[in-house]
Each structure stands twice: as structure tokens, then as C-alpha cells.
C-alpha positions in Angstrom: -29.8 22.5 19.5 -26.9 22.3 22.1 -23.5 23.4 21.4 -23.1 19.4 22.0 -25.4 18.1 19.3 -23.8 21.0 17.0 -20.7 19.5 17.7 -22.1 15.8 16.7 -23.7 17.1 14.0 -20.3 18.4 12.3 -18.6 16.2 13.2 -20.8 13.9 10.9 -20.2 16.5 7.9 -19.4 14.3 4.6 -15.7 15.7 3.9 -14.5 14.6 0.5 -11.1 13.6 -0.4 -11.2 14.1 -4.5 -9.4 11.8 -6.7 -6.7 14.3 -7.4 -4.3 12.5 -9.5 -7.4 11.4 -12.2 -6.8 13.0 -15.0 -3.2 12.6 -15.1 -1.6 10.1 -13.2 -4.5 7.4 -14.5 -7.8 8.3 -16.4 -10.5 9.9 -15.0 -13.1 8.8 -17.6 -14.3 5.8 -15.7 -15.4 3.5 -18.5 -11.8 3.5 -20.0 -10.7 3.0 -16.3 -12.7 0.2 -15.3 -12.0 -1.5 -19.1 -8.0 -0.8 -18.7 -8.0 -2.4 -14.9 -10.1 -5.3 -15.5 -8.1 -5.5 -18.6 -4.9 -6.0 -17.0 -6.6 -8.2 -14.3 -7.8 -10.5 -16.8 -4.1 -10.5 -17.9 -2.6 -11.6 -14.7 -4.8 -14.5 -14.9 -4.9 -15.3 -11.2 -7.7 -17.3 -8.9 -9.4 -15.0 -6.0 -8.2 -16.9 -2.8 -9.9 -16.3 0.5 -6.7 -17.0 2.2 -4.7 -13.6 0.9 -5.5 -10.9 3.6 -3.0 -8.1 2.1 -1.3 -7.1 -1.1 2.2 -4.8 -1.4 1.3 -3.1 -4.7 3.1 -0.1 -6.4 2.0 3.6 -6.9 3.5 5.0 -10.1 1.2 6.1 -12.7 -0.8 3.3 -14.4 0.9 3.5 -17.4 4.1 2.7 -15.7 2.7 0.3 -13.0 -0.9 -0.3 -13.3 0.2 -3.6 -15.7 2.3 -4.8 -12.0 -0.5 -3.8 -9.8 -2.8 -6.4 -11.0 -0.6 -9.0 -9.8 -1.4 -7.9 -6.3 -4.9 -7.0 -6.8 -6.0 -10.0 -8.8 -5.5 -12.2 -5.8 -8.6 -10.4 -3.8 -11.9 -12.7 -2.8 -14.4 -9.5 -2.3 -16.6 -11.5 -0.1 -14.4 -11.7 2.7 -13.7 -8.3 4.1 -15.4 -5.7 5.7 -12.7 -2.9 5.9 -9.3 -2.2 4.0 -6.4 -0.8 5.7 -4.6 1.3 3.4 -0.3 2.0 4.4 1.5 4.5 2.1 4.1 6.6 2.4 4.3 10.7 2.2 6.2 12.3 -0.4 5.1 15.6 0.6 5.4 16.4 3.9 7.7 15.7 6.9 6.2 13.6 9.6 7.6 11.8 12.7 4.8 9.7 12.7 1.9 8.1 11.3 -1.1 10.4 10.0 -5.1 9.5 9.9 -7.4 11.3 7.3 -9.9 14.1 8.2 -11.9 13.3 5.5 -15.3 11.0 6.0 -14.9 9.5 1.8 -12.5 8.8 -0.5 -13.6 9.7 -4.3 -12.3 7.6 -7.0 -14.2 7.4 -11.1 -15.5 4.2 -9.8 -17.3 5.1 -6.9 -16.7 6.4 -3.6 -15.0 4.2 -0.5 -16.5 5.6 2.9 -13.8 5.9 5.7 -14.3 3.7 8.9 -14.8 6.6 11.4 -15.0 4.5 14.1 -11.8 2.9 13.4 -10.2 5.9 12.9 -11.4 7.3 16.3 -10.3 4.1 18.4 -6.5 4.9 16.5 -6.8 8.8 17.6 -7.2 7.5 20.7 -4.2 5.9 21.2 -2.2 9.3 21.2 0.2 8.1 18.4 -1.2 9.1 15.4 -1.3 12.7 14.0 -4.1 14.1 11.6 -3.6 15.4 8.0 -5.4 18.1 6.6 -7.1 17.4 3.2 -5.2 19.7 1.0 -2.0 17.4 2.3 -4.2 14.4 1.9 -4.9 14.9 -1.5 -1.2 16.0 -2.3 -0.5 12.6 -1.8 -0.4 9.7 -4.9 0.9 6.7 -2.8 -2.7 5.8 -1.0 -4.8 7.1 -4.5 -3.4 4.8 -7.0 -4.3 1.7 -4.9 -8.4 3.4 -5.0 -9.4 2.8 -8.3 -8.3 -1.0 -8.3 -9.9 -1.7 -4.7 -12.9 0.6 -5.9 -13.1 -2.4 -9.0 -12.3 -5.4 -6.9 -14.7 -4.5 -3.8 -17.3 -3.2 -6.6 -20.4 -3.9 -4.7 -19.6 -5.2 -1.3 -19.7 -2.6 1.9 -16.3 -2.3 2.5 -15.0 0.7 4.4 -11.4 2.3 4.2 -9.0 3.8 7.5 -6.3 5.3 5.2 -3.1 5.5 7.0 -0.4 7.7 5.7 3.2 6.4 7.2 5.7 9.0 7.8 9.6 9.0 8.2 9.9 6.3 11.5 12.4 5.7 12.9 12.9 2.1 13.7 11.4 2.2 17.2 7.9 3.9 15.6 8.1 1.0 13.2 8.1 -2.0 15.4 5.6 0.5 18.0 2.9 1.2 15.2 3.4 -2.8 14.8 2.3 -3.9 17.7 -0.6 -1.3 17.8 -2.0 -2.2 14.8 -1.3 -5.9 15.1 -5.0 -7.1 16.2 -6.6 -5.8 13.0 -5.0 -8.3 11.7 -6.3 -11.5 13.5 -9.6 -10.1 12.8 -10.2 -12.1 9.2 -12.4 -9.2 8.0 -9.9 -7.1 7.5 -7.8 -6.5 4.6 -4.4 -4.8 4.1 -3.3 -2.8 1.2 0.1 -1.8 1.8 1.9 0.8 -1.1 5.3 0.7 -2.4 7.3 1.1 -5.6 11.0 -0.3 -5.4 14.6 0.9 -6.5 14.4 4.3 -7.9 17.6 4.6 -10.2 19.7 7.4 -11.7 21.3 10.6 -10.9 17.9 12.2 -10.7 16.9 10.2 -7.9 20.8 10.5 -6.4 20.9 6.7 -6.0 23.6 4.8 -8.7 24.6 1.5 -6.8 25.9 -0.7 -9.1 26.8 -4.3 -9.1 29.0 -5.3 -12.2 29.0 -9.0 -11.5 25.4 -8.7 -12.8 25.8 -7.2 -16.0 23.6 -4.4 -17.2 22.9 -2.0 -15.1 18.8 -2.9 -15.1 20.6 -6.7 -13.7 22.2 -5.1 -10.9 19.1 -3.7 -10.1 16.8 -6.4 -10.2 19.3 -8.4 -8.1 19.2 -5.7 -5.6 15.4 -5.7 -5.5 15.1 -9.5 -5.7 17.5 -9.5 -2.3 14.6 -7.0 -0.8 11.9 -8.7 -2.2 13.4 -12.1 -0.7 13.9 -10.7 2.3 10.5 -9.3 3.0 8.9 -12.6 2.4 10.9 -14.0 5.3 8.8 -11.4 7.9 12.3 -10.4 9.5 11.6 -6.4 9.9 14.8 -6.3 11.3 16.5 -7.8 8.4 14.5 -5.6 5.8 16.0 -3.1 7.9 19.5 -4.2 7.6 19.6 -5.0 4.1 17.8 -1.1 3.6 21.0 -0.1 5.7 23.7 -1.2 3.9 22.7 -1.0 0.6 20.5 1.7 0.7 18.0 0.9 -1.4 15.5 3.8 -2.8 12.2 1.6 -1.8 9.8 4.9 -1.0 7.5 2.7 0.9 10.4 1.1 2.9 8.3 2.4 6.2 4.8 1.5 5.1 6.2 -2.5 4.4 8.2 -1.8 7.6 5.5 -1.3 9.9 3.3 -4.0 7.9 6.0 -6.8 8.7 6.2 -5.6 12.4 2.0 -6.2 12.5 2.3 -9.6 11.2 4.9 -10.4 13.7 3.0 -9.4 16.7 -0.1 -11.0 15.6 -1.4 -14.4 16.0 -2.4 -15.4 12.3 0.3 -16.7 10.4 0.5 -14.8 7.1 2.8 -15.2 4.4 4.0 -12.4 1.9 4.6 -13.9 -1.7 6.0 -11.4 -4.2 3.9 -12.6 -8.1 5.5 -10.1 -10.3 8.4 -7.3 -10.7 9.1 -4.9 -13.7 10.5 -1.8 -14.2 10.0 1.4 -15.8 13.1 1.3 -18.6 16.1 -1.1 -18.7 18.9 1.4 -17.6 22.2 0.5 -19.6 24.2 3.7 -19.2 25.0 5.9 -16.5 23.0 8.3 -17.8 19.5 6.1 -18.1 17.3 6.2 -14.9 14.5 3.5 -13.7 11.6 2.9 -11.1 11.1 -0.5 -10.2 7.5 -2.1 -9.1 7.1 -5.4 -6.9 3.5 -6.9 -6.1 2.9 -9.6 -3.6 0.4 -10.9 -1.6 -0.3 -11.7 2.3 -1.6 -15.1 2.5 -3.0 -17.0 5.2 -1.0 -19.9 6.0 -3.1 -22.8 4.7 -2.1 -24.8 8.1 -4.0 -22.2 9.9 -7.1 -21.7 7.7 -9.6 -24.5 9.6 -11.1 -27.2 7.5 -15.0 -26.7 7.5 -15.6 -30.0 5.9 
């Protein structure tokens, strides 16, 4: 064998990414998953529309957000997609700039999601995209607690996964990872599973903003994530940028929903985001109390631009 079939040949090598966080961060016993998850989408009691491409979902441990996810995941017609795109933060290491996977599958209890290779090749390509190495990959919670529900909902359809970890961007490497990744979204095969929780609260988390005109303290913050939330569903990056600005708001995936806003607005389908539910972790009432907030919403298709088959 050539050194150059060796080369294909590795290159081909299954590398797995495990499902790290099982076991702690949500169960690894996958019967008790799959009842809990289809337990809480039964809750959320909502249609599967071929019209939502996307979903803004939050990462926390299921038993803190798993309830809020299935607002975002309950949306999800399996039969229309081919390939998920999956945006998440890093909360462990300091990147300029957005990271691929090295790994060829993602492991969850429900069954493995292969990664789109050739996908991720044509993005290495471009020169603006780093790699991370597996130990970092599977450091990382942000991408892994979306797995298990798209491993459920895409149960038995050949979808495949490019994982896309978004580091700290400046606002230039927002708007520029935009417009690269802006034609996977006119192609309707795609989907988009984007990973954010919202306001992080308390002294732990240094962040203490508030508002007295709203009451309690948990008010003040659900106004102040409501006025995020509001202004994400408008599509104005820049604004979402403004409002993170001047009020700071602890949103860890502020650069994942960033650069997801920036796509939409250099595509040509019109997609709508639609935030269906919002919690948070405790109702903070004293200085001393602390809270993580959780949003889901979903991308929709504008229904103008879906065309009538009849």
C-alpha cells in the first residue's frame, strides 16, 4: 500500500467522541433516558412542523433544563433533514475562532450520530476554522446535552452531524462566520441546533444587575431575558449585540446565537426565530440566591415562502 492510500485509509479511522457528561449531567441508562425525554416531549405538547429549520435550546443538566428543552425539540419533523448543524459555545478553552471536531461519531445512550466529513472538509477549507482535539471536545457539555434529544427525535432517519464549537468572536468573526455558513441554510435539508442557556445570576457567576421596578429579583431577571429573547426574534445581530453591551447579560451562548442571526441574515430563506418557553433554575429573592435561566425557540420558515404544492 502507498504512503497515499495509508494516509486515506487513516484518515477514514472511526474516532469516537464518548458521551462524557452521561452519567452525571443526564442519565446514561438509556431506557430511563429515552422514557424521561419523550416524557417531557409529550409534555410540551407541540405539532412537528416541516417549516421549523432550527431550534435555540439550553445545555444545563437535564434536571435543571431538560423540562425547557423540549420546547425546542418538540417542534422537529424528522423526515425533513439530512444533516444537523450543531453551534455551542466553549467553556473550556480560549479560542479566537470557531473549532470543527476530529472525531468521525458522536456517542450518545441512544445511538450514535455519524459526523458529515465531507462537510466538515469543505469548512476546513475555507481557512477559518480551527480543529479541536477530542479530549477538548469531550470537555465540552454545550454541544452534548443537545445529543440525546436529536439522537430521540431523528431516531431512525440518516441524519449526519458537523458539530461546530463557537469561540470568543469578536463582532467582525461573528457577522464573517455568518456569511460563510449562510448557504447551508437555503439548502431545506439542513437543520440548525444552536445551544444557549440565558442570564446566569449571583455573586458566583459575578453578574447582580438588578432592576427594582420589577420586583423580585427572579422579575428583574426575566425582564432582562424577555428584552434578549425579544430582541433575537427580530434577526438584528447588531441589536443582540447592543443590548449584550449595555446590560451585559451572562447569555454563555451569546456567540453561537450571534453568528446564527448573522446566517439567517445573509441567506435567502426567510426564517423566523420564536422563543415557546423560558424558566429558571430557582427564583432568586435575596442577594445572596443565585439562578441560570433557559430560553427555547424555534427557527421557522416563513409560511409566505414555503410553496404551495397543491
Amino acid at each position: 500500500m502507498s504512503s497515499t492510500s495509508a494516509s486515506k485509509e487513516g484518515s477514514k479511522m472511526e474516532r469516537v467522541r464518548r458521551a462524557s457528561h452521561a452519567g452525571s449531567w443526564y442519565t446514561d441508562n438509556a431506557n430511563k433516558l429515552d422514557e424521561e425525554l419523550g416524557r417531557w416531549l409529550q409534555a410540551s405538547d407541540l405539532p412537528k412542523s416541516p417549516n421549523v429549520r432550527g431550534v435555540i435550546a439550553p445545555h444545563a443538566g437535564y434536571s435543571y433544563s431538560g423540562r425547557c428543552a423540549a420546547y425546542a425539540f418538540g417542534n422537529i419533523d424528522p423526515t425533513q433533514f439530512s444533516r444537523i448543524f450543531l453551534l455551542g459555545p466553549s467553556h473550556h478553552y480560549y479560542t479566537p475562532n470557531c473549532a470543527l471536531t476530529k472525531a468521525t461519531i458522536y456517542r450518545t445512550p441512544l445511538g450514535d450520530l455519524p459526523i458529515d466529513l465531507e462537510v466538515v472538509e469543505e469548512l476546513q477549507a475555507t481557512e477559518k476554522f480551527e480543529f479541536m482535539d477530542l479530549n477538548k471536545d469531550e470537555a465540552e457539555h454545550s454541544m452534548e446535552m443537545h445529543l440525546p434529544y436529536l439522537a430521540k427525535v431523528f431516531h431512525g432517519y440518516p441524519v449526519k452531524i458537523v458539530p461546530i464549537l463557537v469561540g470568543a468572536l469578536n463582532s467582525e468573526s461573528e457577522a464573517m462566520y455568518g456569511r460563510l455558513l449562510a448557504k447551508y441554510v437555503d439548502d431545506p435539508k439542513n437543520f440548525f441546533s444552536v445551544s444557549s442557556d440565558f442570564c446566569h445570576w449571583g455573586f458566583r457567576f459575578s453578574y447582580t444587575y438588578y432592576d427594582k421596578k420589577h420586583g423580585a429579583i427572579h422579575k428583574s431577571i426575566e425582564a432582562l431575558d424577555r428584552m434578549g429573547m425579544d430582541i433575537i426574534e427580530t434577526g438584528d445581530a447588531d441589536a443582540f449585540k447592543k443590548y449584550l453591551k449595555e446590560y451585559d447579560n451572562t447569555i454563555c451562548g451569546r456567540h453561537p446565537i450571534s453568528v446564527f442571526l448573522h446566517m439567517l441574515k445573509n441567506s435567502s430563506t426567510k426564517v423566523n426565530i420564536n422563543f415557546l418557553q423560558y424558566e429558571q433554575s430557582s427564583h432568586c429573592r435575596t442577594m445572596k440566591d443565585s439562578s441560570v435561566s433557559y430560553a427555547s425557540a424555534a427557527a421557522k420558515v416563513d409560511d409566505e415562502a414555503i410553496p404551495n404544492c397543491d
